[in-house]
Structure formats: structure tokens, C-alpha cells
C-alpha positions in Angstrom: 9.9 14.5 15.9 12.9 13.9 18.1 13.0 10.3 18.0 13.1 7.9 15.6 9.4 6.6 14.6 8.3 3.2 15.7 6.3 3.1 12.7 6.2 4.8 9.3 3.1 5.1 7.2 3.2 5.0 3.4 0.1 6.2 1.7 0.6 6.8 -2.2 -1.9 9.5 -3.3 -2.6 10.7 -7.5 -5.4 13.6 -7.4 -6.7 13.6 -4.0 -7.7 17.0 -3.3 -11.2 16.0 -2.4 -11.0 14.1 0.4 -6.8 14.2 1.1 -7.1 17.0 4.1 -9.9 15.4 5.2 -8.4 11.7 5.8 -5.6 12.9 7.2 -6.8 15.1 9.6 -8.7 12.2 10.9 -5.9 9.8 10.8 -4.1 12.0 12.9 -7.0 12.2 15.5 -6.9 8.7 15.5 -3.4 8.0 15.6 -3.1 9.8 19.3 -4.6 6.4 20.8 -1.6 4.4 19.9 0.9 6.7 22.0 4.1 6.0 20.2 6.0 8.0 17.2 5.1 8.1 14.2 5.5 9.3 10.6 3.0 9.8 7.6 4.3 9.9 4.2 2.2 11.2 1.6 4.0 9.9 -1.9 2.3 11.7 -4.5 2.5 10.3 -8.0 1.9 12.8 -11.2 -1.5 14.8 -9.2 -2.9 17.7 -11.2 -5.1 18.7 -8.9 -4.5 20.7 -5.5 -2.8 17.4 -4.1 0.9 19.0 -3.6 -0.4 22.1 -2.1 -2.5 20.5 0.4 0.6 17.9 0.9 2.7 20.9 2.2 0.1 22.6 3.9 -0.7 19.2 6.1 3.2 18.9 6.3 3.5 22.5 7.8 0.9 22.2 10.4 2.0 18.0 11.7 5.7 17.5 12.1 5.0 14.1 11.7 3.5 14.5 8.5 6.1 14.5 5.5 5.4 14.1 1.7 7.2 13.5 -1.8 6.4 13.6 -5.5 7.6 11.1 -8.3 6.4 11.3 -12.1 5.1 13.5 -14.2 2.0 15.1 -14.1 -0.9 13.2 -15.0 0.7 10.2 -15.4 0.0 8.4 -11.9 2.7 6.2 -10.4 1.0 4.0 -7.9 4.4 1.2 -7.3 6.8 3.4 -8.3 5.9 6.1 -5.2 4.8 2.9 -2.8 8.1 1.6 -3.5 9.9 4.8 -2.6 7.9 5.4 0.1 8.8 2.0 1.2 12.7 2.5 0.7 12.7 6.0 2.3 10.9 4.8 5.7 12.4 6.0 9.3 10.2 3.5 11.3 10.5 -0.1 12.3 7.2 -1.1 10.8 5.8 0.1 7.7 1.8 0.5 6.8 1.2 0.5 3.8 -2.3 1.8 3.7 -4.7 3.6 1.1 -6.2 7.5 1.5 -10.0 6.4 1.1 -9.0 3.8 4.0 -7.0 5.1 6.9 -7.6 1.8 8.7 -6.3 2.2 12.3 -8.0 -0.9 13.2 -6.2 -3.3 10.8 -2.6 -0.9 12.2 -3.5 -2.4 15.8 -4.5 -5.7 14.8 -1.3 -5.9 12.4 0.7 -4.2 15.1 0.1 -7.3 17.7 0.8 -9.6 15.4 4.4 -8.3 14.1 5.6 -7.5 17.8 4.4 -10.9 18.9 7.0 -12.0 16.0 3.7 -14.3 14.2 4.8 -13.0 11.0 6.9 -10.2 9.2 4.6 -9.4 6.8 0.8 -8.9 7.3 -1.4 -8.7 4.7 -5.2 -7.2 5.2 -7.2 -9.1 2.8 -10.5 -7.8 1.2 -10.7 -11.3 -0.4 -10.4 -14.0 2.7 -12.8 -15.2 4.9 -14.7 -12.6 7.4 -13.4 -9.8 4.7 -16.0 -7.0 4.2 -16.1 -5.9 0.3 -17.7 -3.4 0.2 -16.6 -1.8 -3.3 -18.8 -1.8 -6.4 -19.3 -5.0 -8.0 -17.3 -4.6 -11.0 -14.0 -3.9 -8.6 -14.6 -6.6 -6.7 -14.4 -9.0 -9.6 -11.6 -7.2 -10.8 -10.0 -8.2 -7.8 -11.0 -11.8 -7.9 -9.8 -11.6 -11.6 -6.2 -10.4 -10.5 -5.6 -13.0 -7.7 -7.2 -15.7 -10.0 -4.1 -14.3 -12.6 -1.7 -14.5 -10.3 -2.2 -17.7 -8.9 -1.9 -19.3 -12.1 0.7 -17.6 -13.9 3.1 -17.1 -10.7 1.6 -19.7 -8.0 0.6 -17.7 -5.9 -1.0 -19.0 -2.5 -2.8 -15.9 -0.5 -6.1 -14.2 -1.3 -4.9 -10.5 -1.8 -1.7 -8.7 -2.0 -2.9 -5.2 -3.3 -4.0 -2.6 -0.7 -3.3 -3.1 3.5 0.2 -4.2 4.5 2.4 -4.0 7.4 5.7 -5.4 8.1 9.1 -5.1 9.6 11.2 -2.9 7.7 14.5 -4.4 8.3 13.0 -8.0 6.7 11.4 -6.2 3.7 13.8 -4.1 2.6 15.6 -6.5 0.5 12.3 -7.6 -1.5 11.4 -3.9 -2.0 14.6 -3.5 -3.7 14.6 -6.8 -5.6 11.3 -5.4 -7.4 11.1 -4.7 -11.1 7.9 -3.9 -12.3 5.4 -0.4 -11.1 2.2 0.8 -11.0 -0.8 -1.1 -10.0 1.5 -4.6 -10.2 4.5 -3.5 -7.5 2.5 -4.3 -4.6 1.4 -7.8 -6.2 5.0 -8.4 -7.0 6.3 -7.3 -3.6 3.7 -9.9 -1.7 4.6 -12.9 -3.9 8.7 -12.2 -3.9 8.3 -12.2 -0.2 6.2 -15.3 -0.4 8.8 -17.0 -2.4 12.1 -15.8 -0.5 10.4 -17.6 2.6 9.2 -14.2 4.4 6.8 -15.2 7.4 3.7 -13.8 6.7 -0.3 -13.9 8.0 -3.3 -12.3 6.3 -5.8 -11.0 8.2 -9.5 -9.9 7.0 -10.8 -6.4 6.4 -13.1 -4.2 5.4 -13.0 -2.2 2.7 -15.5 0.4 1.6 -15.4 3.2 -1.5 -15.3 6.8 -0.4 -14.9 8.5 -3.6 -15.0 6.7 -7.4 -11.1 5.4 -8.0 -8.6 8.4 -9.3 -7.4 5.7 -12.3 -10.5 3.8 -13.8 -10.4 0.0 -14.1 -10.2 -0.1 -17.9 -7.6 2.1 -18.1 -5.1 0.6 -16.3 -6.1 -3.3 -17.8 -3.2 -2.6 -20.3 -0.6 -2.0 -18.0 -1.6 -4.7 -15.5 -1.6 -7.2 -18.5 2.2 -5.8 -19.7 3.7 -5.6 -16.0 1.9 -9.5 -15.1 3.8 -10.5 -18.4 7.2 -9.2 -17.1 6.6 -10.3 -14.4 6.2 -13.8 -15.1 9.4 -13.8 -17.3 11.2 -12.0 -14.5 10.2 -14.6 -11.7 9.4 -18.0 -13.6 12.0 -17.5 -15.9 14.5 -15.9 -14.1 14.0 -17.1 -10.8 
């Protein structure tokens, strides 16, 4: 790459070796409609799998591919690699997408909206009107149980803030940095601190389907959602 990227692309990956090679291949396929530069970061997160070696491989054969790690093995990192991802990132937009997503149409749709100047922030929302959910049941209401959470303990407005994001760098820097908590919570906290600092944002509906069962199950990461939501809560209600 010889020029700086228009756009960056964060994907934050823990054990992926099934479908990892696979998803990016495509992504790059797809990626050659949009004509401009671009980069794809693979932040890895505590993967005991194949994940890093296939992260180098992919990395050797696309230029524009790079990737990082962060943790420890086996103990997956979801915020803590977005985050870094987010800080590290070359481009003037950042996706912030998901490996069992790879959603070029929501990048296009997101793409018009932040270069018309609607909105610094975009948010694709699983949850809001015209969204396609097509998850298992029980993550579905898991989601609906998170947002419910949110909006009580932390007033928060929108429909969504985990998953599909794009924004201008420059104007989300600052909230990326002000962040305090990881894991599954740092993307939660990173939508509401930009709703609260007065960041323009729009949602916009998506679809989202599973392509392989979730590398961290639900229950297990209840205990950790519930400690981060609680620090949280002190850190921006009490705080300010």
C-alpha cells in the first residue's frame, strides 16, 4: 500500500480458524468494487487455535491485510483488541465489523452516509426497524436484554451499539480513548460516550445471520457483562 487508506477495517477475531481464511478471502473479492485503499486489521485476542498462523499467512499473500495479537491465550479480549484496533487505524473511516459478517453492503450504505457529513458515527442495528435477526433465539433476547440494561441504567437512546459501526476517525478518536471498561462492554460504552459527548450519529438496519455457533458462549460471559455494566454506570453516572 503506497497511500494512505481511505478506510481502515477492524475485525476482532478469538479462535477463528474455521471459517477466518474463508471470510477474508471473500472480503477481499468483494472489497475490489469500492476502488479505493484500504486496510484490514485482524486483532486477534487470546486464540488457541490456528488463528495467528492463518493471520500471517492472509497477511503475506494481501498487503492490505495486517494483523495483531493482545492477551493471553485462551482468555479472549473482544474491547480490549477493538479498541486497539480502533487506536492503531491508518484510514479516515473505520468499520468496525464482525468475521461471520463481512458486510460490504452496510460499508457502502455507511460510506454515503459519513461522506455526505449525515453523521460521524453509524451504527448497523440488528435491533431497529427493517433489521433482519437472524441469530438463534436465545441471542436475540440476549441482545434485547442488553439494550433494555443499558437504557435504564445509563439512558441510553439507540437500539444497538454492539456489532456494525463506521465512523470518522478523527471524531472518534477521543471517545475511544476516554473508554474504561473491555470485553463484550467496550463497544456498548464507546456508542453511548459518543452519544453523550454530542457525536452526530444515525443507525441504520441490518441483517445479521450466524455462520458458525459464537467462539465465547452467552452464559459465560454474563459475569463479566454484569461487572463491566456496573463500572460502567459508576464511571459515567457518577463520574460524569
Amino acid at each position: 500500500m503506497t497511500t494512505a487508506p481511505k478506510v481502515t477495517i477492524v475485525i476482532p477475531i478469538y479462535n477463528e480458524e474455521g471459517i477466518l481464511r474463508s471470510s477474508v478471502l471473500d472480503l477481499v473479492d468483494r472489497m475490489k468494487r469500492f476502488g479505493f485503499e484500504y486496510e484490514l486489521v485482524l486483532a486477534e485476542n487470546g486464540s488457541r487455535d490456528g488463528t495467528v498462523a492463518i493471520c500471517e499467512e492472509l497477511s503475506v499473500r494481501f498487503p492490505q491485510v495486517k494483523h495483531f495479537s493482545v492477551g493471553m491465550p485462551g482468555h479472549g479480549n473482544y474491547g480490549q483488541a477493538l479498541r486497539k484496533g480502533i487506536l492503531d487505524a491508518a484510514g479516515e473511516y473505520v468499520f468496525c465489523d464482525e468475521i461471520d459478517l463481512c458486510d460490504t453492503d452496510f460499508y457502502e450504505r455507511a460510506l454515503k452516509v459519513l461522506e455526505a457529513h449525515e453523521a460521524d458515527l453509524v451504527i448497523g442495528s440488528k435491533l431497529a426497524a427493517g433489521a433482519e435477526d437472524e441469530r438463534p433465539l436465545l441471542r436475540h433476547a440476549g441482545s434485547l436484554v442488553i439494550n433494555g440494561m443499558l437504557r435504564v441504567a445509563l439512558g441510553f437512546k439507540g437500539t444497538d451499539t454492539h456489532g456494525l459501526k463506521a465512523f470518522r476517525r478523527d471524531a472518534l478518536l477521543p471517545v475511544a480513548r476516554s473508554c474504561i471498561v473491555d470485553k463484550d462492554l467496550f463497544a456498548s460504552e464507546f456508542v453511548i460516550r459518543a452519544e453523550r459527548a454530542g457525536v452526530s450519529s444515525k443507525e441504520i438496519p441490518v441483517r445479521v445471520m450466524e455462520k458458525r455457533a459464537p467462539s465465547i458462549g452467552l452464559m459465560r460471559r454474563v459475569p463479566n457483562v454484569l461487572k463491566n455494566l456496573a463500572k460502567l454506570v459508576i464511571a459515567i453516572r457518577v463520574k460524569g
